[in-house]
C-alpha positions, 0 to 999 in steps of 0.5 A: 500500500502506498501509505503504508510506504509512506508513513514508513519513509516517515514522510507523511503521518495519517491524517487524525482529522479532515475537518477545517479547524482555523482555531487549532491552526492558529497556535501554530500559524499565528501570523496567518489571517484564516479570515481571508481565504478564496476557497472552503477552508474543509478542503484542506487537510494534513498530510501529517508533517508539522509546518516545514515538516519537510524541510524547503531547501533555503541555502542550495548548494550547485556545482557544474554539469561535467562534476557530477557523476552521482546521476544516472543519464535517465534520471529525473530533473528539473531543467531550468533556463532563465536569462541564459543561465540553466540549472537541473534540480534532480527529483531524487532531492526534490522528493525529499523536499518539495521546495528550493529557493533560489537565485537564477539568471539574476531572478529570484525562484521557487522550484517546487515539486508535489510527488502525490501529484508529480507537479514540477512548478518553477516560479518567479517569487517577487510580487510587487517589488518584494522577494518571498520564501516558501516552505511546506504547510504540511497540509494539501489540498486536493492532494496537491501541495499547499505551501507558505510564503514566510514573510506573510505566513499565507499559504498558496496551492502550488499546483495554481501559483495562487494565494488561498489563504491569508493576507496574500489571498488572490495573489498569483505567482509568475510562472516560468518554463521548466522541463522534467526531464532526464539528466542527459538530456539537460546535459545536452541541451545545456553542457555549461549548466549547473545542478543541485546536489545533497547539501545534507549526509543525513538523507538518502537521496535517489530513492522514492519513499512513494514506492509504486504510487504513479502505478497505484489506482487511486491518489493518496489522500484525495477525496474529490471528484474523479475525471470521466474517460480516463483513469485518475494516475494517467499522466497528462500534460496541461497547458493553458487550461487544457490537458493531453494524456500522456499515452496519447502523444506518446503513441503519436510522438508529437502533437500541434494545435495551432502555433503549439506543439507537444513532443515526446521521446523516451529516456526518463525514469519515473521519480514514483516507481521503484524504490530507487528513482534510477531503476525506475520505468521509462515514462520518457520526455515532453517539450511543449513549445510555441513557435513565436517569429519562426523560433520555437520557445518554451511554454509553461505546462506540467506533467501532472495526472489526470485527477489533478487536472480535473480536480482544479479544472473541473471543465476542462478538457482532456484530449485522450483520441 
């Protein structure tokens, strides 16, 4: 079972109640204001960790792309390219904390990344002239992370970019263009990257505590609507609102609407399979770009499943045919 690999990893405690309770959140959030929220409070619930109980990555440590030897060609990472800088954050460390602040191209980012919904989000984290910090709340919604920013103490839907609750309620993040991709092909596409690597000699990274959850029938801790023509741990690929499924472009190889086009190419394990990310199932590379003035551009999306998608876009369409 996928909690019992869960709780066992000692990354996530079972939930004792479901309920909203802003009053009991309150002694140990006292800086949020749980008056000002945009969606029902009984939608959110504990994941079991403590605020920052899975610890954000404050102080990232990098080295050059030709001194890593410690991951696999076909491993998971989060490529990212602002400013003509790029960096991998391998999903090997990200699993095990779920958040990285950090500084790329000169701009202030958040890499994120939710393993119950494999949603790798990488944001701009200035508003208004002010540069935030994230970390974890501990709780999700919709099984999708909801995380904190520290200077105010609101809590944000990852998955959204957007503030839920609190002071900065209504508030959405930038988003930038990332990849999940595999470590070769970052090193390809970017030979003078750097990448993160293990700031910590205490945790075991490379190895997935959510043994067999992307193969699961249904998501942990969910108690939502399921999508219709499509089984909820499908991965699908969402861009603007819209969603294609993964076995779908994987059987064409690439798909275009418009100016946009979808491609895919095997070579990338899969971060929630095998207890050692490495060995992981192939479930193989996606770039989604636009052709702007003849030149194909990177274009925000995730890979995420089908019941993320339908859980935050409940009118969307998923293109499966």
């Amino acid at each position: 079972m996928v909690s019992a690999a869960l709780v066992a990893a000692g990354l996530l405690v079972l939930p004792g109640g479901a309920g909203a309770n802003p009053t009991f959140w309150s002694i140990e959030w006292p800086s949020t204001d749980f008056t000002k929220h945009s969606i029902d409070l009984d939608d959110i619930m504990s994941g079991g960790p403590p605020k920052d109980g899975i610890p954000a990555i404050d102080d990232p440590k990098h080295a050059p792309i030709a001194e890593v030897t410690d991951l696999a060609d076909t491993e998971p990472v989060i490529g990212v390219t602002v400013n003509g800088e790029s960096r991998a954050y391998p999903l090997g460390i990200l699993t095990q904390h779920e958040i990285v602040n950090d500084t790329l191209g000169g701009v202030p980012v958040t890499i994120t990344y939710c393993p119950l919904c494999n949603s790798s989000i990488v944001f701009d984290r200035r508003v208004d002239g002010k540069v935030l910090d994230f970390g974890t709340t501990g709780k999700l919604r919709n099984s999708d992370l909801v995380m904190y920013d520290r200077q105010t103490e609101s809590w944000w839907q990852q998955f959204m970019g957007q503030a839920i609750v609190g002071k900065m309620t209504g508030t959405t993040l930038k988003m930038l263009p990332s990849r999940q991709e595999s470590f070769a092909r970052f090193r390809a596409r970017s030979p003078k990257g750097t990448v993160l690597v293990s700031g910590s000699v205490f945790r075991r990274y490379g190895v997935n505590p959510y043994v067999s959850y992307d193969s699961s029938a249904f998501p942990f801790l969910y108690r939502g609507d399921l999508p219709e023509g499509i089984e909820p741990m499908v991965r699908v690929i969402v861009v603007d609102g819209e969603a294609w499924s993964l076995p779908l472009l994987r059987k064409q190889g690439s798909i275009a609407k418009g100016d946009l086009k979808l491609s895919w190419e095997s070579g990338q394990n899969s971060a929630l399979d095998t207890r050692v990310i490495k060995r992981g199932r192939d479930v193989g590379n996606v770039v989604v770009q636009r052709n702007r003035n003849g030149k194909a551009e990177d274009v925000v999306h995730d890979v995420t499943f089908a019941f993320v998608f339908h859980a935050f876009h409940p009118k969307g369409t998923i293109h499966t045919e």
